[in-house]
Legacy VTK file of the C-alpha trace (Angstrom):
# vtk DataFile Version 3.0
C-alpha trace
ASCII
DATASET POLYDATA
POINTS 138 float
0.000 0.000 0.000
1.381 3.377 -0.845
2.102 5.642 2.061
0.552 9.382 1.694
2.108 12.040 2.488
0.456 14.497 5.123
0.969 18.170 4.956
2.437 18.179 8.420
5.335 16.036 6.952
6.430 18.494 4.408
6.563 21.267 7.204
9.946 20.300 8.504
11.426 20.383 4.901
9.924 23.201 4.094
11.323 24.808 7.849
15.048 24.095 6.521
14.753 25.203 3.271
13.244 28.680 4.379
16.210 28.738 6.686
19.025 28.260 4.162
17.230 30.646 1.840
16.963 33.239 4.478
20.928 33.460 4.730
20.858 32.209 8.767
23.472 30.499 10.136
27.319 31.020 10.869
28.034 33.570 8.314
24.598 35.609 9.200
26.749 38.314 10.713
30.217 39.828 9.764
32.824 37.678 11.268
36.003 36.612 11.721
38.354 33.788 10.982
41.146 31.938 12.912
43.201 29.462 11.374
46.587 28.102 11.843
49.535 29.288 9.431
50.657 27.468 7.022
53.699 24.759 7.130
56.688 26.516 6.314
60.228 25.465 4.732
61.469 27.542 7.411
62.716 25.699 10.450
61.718 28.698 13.243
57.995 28.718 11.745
55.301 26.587 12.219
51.720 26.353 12.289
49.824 26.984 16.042
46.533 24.641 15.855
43.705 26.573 17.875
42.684 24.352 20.491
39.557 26.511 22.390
38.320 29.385 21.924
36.787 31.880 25.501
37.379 28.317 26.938
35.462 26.406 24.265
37.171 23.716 22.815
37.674 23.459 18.903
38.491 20.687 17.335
41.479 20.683 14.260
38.451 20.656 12.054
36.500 23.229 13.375
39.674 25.574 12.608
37.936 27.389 9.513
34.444 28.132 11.281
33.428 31.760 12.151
34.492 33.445 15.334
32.340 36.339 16.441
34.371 39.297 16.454
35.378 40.831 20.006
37.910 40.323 22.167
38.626 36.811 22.346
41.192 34.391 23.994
42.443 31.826 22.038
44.378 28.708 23.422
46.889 27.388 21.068
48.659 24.026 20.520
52.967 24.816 20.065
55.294 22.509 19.027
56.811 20.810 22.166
61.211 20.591 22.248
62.829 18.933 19.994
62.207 14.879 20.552
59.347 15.525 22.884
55.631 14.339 21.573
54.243 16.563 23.788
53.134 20.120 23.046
53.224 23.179 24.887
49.845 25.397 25.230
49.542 29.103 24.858
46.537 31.538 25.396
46.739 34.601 23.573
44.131 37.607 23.465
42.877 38.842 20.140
40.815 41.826 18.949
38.796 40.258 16.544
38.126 42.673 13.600
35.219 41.631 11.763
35.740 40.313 8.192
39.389 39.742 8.603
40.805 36.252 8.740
44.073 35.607 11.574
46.802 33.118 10.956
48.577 32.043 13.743
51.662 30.580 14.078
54.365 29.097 16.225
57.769 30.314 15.967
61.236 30.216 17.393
64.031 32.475 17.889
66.730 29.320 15.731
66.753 26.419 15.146
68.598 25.230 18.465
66.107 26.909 20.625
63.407 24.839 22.685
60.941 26.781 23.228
58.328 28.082 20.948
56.274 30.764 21.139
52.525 31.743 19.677
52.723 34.300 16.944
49.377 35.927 14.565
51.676 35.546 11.249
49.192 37.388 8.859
45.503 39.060 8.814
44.044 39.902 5.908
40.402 41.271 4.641
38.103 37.957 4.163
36.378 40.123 0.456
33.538 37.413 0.729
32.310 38.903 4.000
33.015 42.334 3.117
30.952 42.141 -0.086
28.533 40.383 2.017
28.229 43.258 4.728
29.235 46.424 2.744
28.512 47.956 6.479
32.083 46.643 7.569
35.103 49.015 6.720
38.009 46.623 5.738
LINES 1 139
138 0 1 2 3 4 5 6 7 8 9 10 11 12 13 14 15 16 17 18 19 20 21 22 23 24 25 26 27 28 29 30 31 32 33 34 35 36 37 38 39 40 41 42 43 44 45 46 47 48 49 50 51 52 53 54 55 56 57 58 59 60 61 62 63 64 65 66 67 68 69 70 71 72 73 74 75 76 77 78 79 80 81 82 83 84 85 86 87 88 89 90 91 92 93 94 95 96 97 98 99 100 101 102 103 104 105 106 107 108 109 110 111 112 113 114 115 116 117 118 119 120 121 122 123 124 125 126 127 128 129 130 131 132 133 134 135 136 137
């Protein structure tokens, strides 16, 4: 026996597609972007993974969703010494400027040195976001 649709059933698609259409979501509002830097041929420089964000934990994936701009602290996974698998941690405060994306990075003073130390290696406009929200100065 075929089963029949009800008009109650085609409520929740329709919910989802309204919401898609209407724009909602993460990028709703200007925002920004953390992300870690990229691997570098230099030996001193390397990537700082975000690890939580105002004490929220992000996982490695999470890494390119929206942050809310604001002052935020940012905890950040360093390389541990040389031969060690552990890493160090590092909390940094950022003023979040909305529609610019932050790389941050890890870095060392030479190669010898142990300890590492969290750097923001770049910012730069995001022009999706300030197309998006013309209100934003970039």
């Amino acid at each position: 026996m075929p089963r029949l649709t009800t008009p109650s059933s085609l409520l929740v698609p329709a919910a989802l597609l309204a919401a898609c259409a209407s724009g909602g979501g993460m990028y709703s509002q200007p925002y920004a972007l953390f992300e870690p830097h990229e691997s570098s041929g230099i030996q001193e420089l390397r990537p700082a993974y975000i690890m939580s964000i105002d004490g929220k934990s992000r996982g490695i994936r999470d890494n390119g969703d929206p942050v809310e701009p604001g002052k935020r602290k940012v905890e950040l996974s360093l390389p541990g010494p040389m031969g060690m698998s552990s890493p160090a941690y590092q909390t940094v405060e950022v003023e979040a400027k909305p529609c610019v994306r932050y790389r941050f990075g890890a870095r060392r003073d030479s190669p010898t040195a142990r300890d590492w130390y969290a750097t923001i290696e770049s910012k730069e406009s995001i022009g999706e976001c300030l197309k998006k929200f013309p209100e934003v100065k970039g």
